[in-house]
N, C-alpha and C positions, 0 to 999 in steps of 0.2 A: 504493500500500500504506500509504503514513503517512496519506493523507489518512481510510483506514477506520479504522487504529488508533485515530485524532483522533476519531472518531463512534463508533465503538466500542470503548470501552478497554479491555473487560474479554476483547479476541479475544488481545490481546500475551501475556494468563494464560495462558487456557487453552491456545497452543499450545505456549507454554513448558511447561505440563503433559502436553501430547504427548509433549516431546522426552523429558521427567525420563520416563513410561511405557518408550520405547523403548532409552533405557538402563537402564532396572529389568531390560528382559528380554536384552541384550546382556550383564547380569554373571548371569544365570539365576537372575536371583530372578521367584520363578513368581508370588507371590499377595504380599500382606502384610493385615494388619487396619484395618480406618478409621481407627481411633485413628492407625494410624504412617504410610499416607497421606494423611490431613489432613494432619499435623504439615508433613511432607512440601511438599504445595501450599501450608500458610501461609510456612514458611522459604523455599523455592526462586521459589515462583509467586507470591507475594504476595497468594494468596486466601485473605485473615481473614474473611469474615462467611460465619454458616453457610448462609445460602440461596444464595449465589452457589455455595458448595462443594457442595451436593446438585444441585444443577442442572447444573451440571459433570459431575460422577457421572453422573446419568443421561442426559446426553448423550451422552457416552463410551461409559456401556451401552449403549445405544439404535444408536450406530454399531457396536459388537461390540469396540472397539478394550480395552475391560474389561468383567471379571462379577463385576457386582457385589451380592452377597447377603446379607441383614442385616448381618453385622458382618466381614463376609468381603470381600476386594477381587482378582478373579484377573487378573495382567496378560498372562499366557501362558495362550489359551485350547485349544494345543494340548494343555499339561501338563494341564489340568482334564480334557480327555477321555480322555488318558491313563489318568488314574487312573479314572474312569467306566470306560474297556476293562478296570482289573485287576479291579475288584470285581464285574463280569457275565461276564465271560468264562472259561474253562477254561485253564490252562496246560499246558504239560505235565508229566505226573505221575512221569514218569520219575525216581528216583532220590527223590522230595520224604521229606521225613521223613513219618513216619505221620501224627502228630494233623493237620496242614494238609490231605497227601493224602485223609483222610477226608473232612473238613472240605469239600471241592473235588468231591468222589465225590457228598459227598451235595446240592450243590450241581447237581449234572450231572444226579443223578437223581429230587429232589423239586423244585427250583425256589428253595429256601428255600435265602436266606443265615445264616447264622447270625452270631453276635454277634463268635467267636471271629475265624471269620475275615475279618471286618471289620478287627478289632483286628490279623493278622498282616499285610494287606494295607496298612494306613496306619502301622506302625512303623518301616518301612525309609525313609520319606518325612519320619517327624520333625517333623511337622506339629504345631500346641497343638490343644487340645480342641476350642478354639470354631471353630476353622477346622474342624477334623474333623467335628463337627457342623452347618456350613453345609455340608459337599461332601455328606454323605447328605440335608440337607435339600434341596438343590436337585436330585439328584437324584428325590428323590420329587415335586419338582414337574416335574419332567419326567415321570413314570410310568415312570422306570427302574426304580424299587424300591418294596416300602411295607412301612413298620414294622407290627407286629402282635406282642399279647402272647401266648403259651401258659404252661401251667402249667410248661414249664422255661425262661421268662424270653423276653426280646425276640428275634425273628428277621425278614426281612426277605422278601418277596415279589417276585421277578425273573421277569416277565412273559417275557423272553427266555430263559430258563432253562425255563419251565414246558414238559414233551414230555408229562406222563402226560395219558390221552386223555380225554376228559368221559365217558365212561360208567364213570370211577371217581369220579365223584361219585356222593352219595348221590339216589336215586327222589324226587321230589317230585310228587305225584298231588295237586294240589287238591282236596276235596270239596264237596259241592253247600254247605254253610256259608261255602265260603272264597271269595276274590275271583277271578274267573277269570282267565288268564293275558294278561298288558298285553303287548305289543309297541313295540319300538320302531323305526319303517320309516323308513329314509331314503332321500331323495328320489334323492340321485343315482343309487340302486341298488345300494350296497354300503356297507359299516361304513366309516367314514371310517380310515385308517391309524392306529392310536394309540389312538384313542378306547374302544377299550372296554379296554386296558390302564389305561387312568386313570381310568375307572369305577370298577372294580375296585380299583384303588389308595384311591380317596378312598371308598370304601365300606367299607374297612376302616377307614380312620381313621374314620371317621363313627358306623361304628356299636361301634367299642373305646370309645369315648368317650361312649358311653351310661351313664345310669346306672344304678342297679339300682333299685325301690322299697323303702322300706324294710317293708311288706307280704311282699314276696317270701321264698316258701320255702327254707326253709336250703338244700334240695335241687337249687335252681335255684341260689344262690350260689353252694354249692360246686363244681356244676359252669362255670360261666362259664368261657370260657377255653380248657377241656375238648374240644376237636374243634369249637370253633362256627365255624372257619376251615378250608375244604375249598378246594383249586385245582386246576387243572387247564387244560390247553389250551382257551382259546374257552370256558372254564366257571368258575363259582366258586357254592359255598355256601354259607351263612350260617344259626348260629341267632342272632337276634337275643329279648336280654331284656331286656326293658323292662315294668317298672308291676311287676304280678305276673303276665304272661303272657310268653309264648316263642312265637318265629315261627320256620318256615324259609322260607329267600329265597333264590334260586337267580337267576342271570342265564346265558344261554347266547348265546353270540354265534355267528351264522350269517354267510352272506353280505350278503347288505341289510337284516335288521334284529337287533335284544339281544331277546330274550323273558325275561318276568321273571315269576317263578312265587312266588306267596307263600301259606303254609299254616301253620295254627293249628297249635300242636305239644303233644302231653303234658297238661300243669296245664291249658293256654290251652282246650281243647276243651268245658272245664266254663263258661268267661264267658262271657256275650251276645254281640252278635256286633259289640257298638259296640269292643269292642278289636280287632277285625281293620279294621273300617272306619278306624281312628283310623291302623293301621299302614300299612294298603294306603295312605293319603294321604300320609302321613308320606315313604315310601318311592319316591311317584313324584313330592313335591315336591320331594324329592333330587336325585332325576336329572334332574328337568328344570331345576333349578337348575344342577348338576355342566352340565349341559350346553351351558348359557349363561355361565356362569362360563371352560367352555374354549375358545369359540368366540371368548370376548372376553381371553382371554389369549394364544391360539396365532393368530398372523398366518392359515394357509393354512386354519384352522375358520373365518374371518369366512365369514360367509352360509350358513352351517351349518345347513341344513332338514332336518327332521324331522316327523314323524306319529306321534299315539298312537293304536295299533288294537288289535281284538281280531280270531281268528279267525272266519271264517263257518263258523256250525254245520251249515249245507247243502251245502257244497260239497264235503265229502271225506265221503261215511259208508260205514261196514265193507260189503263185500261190492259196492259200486257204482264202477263207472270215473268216474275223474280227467274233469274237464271239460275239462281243460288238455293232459292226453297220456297218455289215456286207459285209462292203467293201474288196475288194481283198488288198492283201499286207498290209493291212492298217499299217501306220505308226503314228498315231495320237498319241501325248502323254496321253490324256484323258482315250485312248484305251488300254495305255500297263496296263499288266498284272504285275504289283509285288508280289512278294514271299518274304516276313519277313525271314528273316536268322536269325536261333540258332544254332548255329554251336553245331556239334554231333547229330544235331536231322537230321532226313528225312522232308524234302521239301517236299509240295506238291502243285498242281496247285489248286488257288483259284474256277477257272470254273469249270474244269473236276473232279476235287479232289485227281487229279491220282498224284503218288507221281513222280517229276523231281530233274533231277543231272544235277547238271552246274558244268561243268567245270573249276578252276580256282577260287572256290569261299574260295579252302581252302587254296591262297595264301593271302588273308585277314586276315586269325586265322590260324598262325602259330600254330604246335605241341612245338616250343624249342621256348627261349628266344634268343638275340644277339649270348653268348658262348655255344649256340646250347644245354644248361641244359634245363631239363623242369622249367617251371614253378613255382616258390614256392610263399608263403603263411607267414603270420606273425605267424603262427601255429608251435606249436612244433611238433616235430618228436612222437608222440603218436601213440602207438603200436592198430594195429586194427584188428576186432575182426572177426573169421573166417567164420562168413554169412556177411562178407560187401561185397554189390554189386559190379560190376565191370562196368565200365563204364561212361557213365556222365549224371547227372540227366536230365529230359525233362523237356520243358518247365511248362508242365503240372504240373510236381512234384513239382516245384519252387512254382505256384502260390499256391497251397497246401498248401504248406511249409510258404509261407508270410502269410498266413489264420492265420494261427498257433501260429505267433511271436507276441511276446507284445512289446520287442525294438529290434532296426534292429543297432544301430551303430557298437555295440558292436559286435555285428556277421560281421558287413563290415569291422572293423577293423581288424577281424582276417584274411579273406578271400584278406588284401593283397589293400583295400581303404589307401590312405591320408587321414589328416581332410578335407582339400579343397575341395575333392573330397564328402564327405560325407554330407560337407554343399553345394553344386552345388545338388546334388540328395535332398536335403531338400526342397531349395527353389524353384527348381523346379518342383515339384509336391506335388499341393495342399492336395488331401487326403491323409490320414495316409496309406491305402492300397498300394497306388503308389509309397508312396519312399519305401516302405518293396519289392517288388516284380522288381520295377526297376533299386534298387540296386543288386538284385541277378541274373535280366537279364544282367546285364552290366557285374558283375564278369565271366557269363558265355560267352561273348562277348569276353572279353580280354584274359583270359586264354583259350579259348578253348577246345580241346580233353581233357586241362590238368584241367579242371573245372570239376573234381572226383569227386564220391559220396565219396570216399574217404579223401579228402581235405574236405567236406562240414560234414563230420562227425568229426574231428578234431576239425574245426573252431567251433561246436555244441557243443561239449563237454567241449571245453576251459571254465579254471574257471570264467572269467570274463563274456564267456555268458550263461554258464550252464544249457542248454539244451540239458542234453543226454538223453529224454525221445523222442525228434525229431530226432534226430541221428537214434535212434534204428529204429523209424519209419518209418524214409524217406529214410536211408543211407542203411540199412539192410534187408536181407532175412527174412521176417517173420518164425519163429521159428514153431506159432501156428496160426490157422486163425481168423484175427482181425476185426472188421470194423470201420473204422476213420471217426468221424464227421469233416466235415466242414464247418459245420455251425459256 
C-alpha cells in the first residue's frame, strides 16, 4: 500500500476525501455547494489546484459515491431522490390545508406542477436558492419534469403525473401544402423506456426559447404562451412561432415508433411554402439531435437505432382488408406499413415491392439551406473530372462504399460532421460497420438532393482522407468494365 501511495500520491487525497464524504452523511448533512466543498478538500485533503479538484469531483460522480450538478454537491443520494418522490408524487390529502391540497389535486389531475407548490415542497427542507435551482434542474435532465411559461407565469410538466388521454389533444390533419407525417421507428420494436418523456421535455424548452420576429403580428405576440402547450399521455402539442409564421407540431408516441405531424396554422397559410420547408427541417434536426445527445448521455440508450419513415400510401386504403390481418380499414399500429426514407432514392412498399411517392416527404430534406444556397461541405472547391456521375449516391452505393473504408472520421469531417457529432455516431453503434455506413446515411439525411456523388468524390479525394481510388469507383462512370469485390 505505501509503495502505491509513493507512485501515486494524489490516491492518500482522495480517499481521505472518501472518509470527510462519509462522515458528511453520518452527521446528515445531505448536499452542501462547491464553494464549501472545495474549501472542505483544500483544508482536510490537501487538494489546492483546481484540476486535480474537478477530476476528483467527477470521479466520485462517475462512481455514484456524489451528484454533483453545477454549483450543487449531493453526498446523500438517497435524500436527493427523496425529495425527487415529494415533488412527483401525490401524498395524502387527508386533512392538508386547502391552497397545497388544490395545488396537489391539480397536480393529480393535469400533470402540471405548479410554481407554488414547488415553493411548499422545498420550505420545510430549508435548502438556498441555488441548490433549489440545481435539484429542479437536474431533475429536468433526467425528464422528470420541464419548465414551461403560460400567461399565468412558470409551471412544470410531470410526465409521471400526465393520465389525460391523447385524444384530448387538439386534431392535426396535415394538408396536401404541409409536410406529411415523419415517423420515428425503432429498431428494437418498441419506444425505448424514457425517451419520448425527454423529447417532450427538451421540446418544450426548445421551442419557449424561440424567438418571435420582429415582423410578427401583434396578434401572434399577444397570443404566444396562450394554449401553445397541450399534454397528455403518449401525446403532446405545440404551436410553435417563429419569423412571422405559426406551426402546429404534435408528437404521438405509440409502441415502436413517435409520429410527428406538423401543419401550417392561421397567418402561416398565406406564405410560400419555403417557411414550412425551413420548419419541417428545423424540427427533425431537433430530434435527431435530442436523440443522439440522449443516447450519449444515458448509459442503457448507447446503440440507440433508429429509422426515419413515412407511411405507405398503398397499404391501408378505406374500404380494403389489412394485408397484415386482414381487417377492413385496419388502423392498428402493429399493422402500419413503414417505408425507411433516403431521400433521392425511390421508395418502395415493403408488401407489394411496388415502388410509392408520398407527398410532402421532401419538405423534411430541403434542396437549399436557410439563405436558400445549396448545401456545402468542409471540402474544397476541387475541380471534377468529366465521367463524375450526376446525381446522388443510393443507399446501396453507400453500404459499398463503408465495405471499402478503413477510417470513416476523417471522410465525416469533410462531408460537413462536428466532432460531437462524430462521437454521438461512435458510441452509438457498436460494430465498426455501423458507425462507417450510418454516418454516411445521416450525411445523406441532412443534405439531401445536395448529398452529390459529387461532394462524396471531393470529400474522397481530400488529403487528409485520400481515397481517390473510391472516388473513381463509386463517384465515376466507369471508363473500362471492372468488377469490385466486397468482400
Amino acid at each position: 500500500m505505501v509503495e502505491v501511495l509513493n507512485k501515486e500520491p494524489y490516491m492518500g487525497k482522495w480517499l481521505n476525501f472518501e472518509k470527510v464524504i462519509s462522515a458528511l452523511k453520518e452527521r446528515n448533512v445531505h448536499y452542501l455547494e462547491v464553494e464549501q466543498i472545495q474549501a472542505i478538500a483544500r483544508d482536510k485533503c490537501f487538494v489546492t489546484d483546481e484540476d486535480e479538484f474537478n477530476l476528483m469531483m467527477n470521479f466520485y460522480h462517475d462512481l455514484g459515491i456524489i451528484v454533483k450538478h453545477t454549483n450543487t454537491v449531493v453526498v446523500n443520494a438517497h435524500w436527493l431522490i427523496d425529495v425527487f418522490r415529494k415533488l412527483i408524487t401525490i401524498p395524502n390529502l387527508k386533512g392538508m390545508d386547502p391552497v397545497p391540497k388544490n395545488e396537489w389535486k391539480n397536480l393529480q389531475n393535469t400533470g402540471i406542477l405548479s410554481t407554488v407548490l414547488v415553493d411548499h415542497v422545498f420550505r420545510p427542507l430549508n435548502v438556498s436558492s441555488v441548490v433549489k435551482k440545481d435539484i429542479l434542474s437536474l431533475m429536468e435532465h433526467f425528464g422528470l419534469i420541464s419548465k414551461f411559461s403560460t400567461s399565468s407565469g412558470e409551471k412544470y410538466y410531470v410526465p409521471a403525473q400526465m393520465r389525460v388521454g391523447i385524444g384530448s389533444l387538439p386534431n392535426v390533419v396535415p394538408s396536401s401544402s404541409d409536410p406529411c407525417p415523419l415517423y420515428i421507428d425503432f429498431d428494437t420494436g418498441f419506444v425505448p423506456h424514457g425517451v419520448f418523456a425527454q423529447i417532450v421535455c427538451r421540446s418544450i424548452s426548445w421551442i419557449s426559447g424561440m424567438e418571435i420576429h420582429k415582423n410578427t403580428s401583434k396578434r401572434l405576440r399577444k397570443n404566444r404562451g396562450k394554449d401553445d402547450i397541450k399534454l397528455s399521455q403518449n401525446g403532446a402539442f405545440f404551436i410553435i412561432r417563429r419569423d412571422v409564421t405559426a406551426h402546429r407540431l404534435k408528437l404521438v408516441c405509440k409502441k415502436r415508433f413517435i409520429k410527428i405531424v406538423l401543419k401550417k396554422e392561421g397567418e402561416a397559410q398565406q406564405f410560400p411554402d419555403d417557411s414550412s420547408n425551413e420548419m419541417a427541417t428545423q424540427v427533425r434536426e431537433f430530434l435527431e439531435n435530442t436523440l443522439e445527445v440522449l443516447a450519449d448521455e444515458f448509459r442503457y440508450l448507447h446503440g440507440l437505432q433508429y429509422s426515419l419513415c413515412v407511411a405507405c400510401p398503398s397499404c391501408v386504403v378505406e374500404g380494403q382488408e389489412c394485408t397484415k390481418c386482414g381487417k377492413l380499414c385496419c388502423k392498428q399500429d402493429t399493422c402500419l406499413d413503414l417505408v425507411d426514407v433516403y431521400p433521392g432514392d425511390q421508395m418502395f412498399c415493403t408488401v407489394t415491392q411496388e415502388a410509392v411517392k408520398v407527398n410532402g416527404i421532401e419538405q423534411w430534406f430541403p434542396k437549399t439551406t436557410k439563405e436558400g444556397c445549396p448545401f456545402t461541405s468542409s471540402v474544397g472547391a476541387q475541380s471534377l473530372p468529366d465521367n463524375i456521375k450526376e446525381g446522388q449516391p443510393t443507399y446501396q452505393e453507400l453500404e459499398l462504399l463503408s465495405g471499402e473504408l478503413e477510417t470513416w472520421k476523417p471522410l465525416g469531417r469533410q462531408l460537413g460532421f462536428k466532432e460531437a457529432e462524430l462521437i454521438a455516431v461512435h458510441k452509438n453503434n457498436e460494430e465498426w460497420s455501423e458507425k462507417k455506413i450510418k454516418m454516411l446515411i445521416k450525411w445523406k439525411w441532412r443534405k439531401g438532393t445536395d448529398a452529390t456523388y459529387g461532394v462524396l468524390y471531393r470529400a474522397l479525394c481530400y488529403s487528409t482522407v485520400g481515397r481517390t481510388d473510391l472516388a473513381q469507383t463509386f463517384c465515376c462512370h466507369r471508363l473500362q468494365a471492372t468488377c469490385i469485390s466486397t468482400k
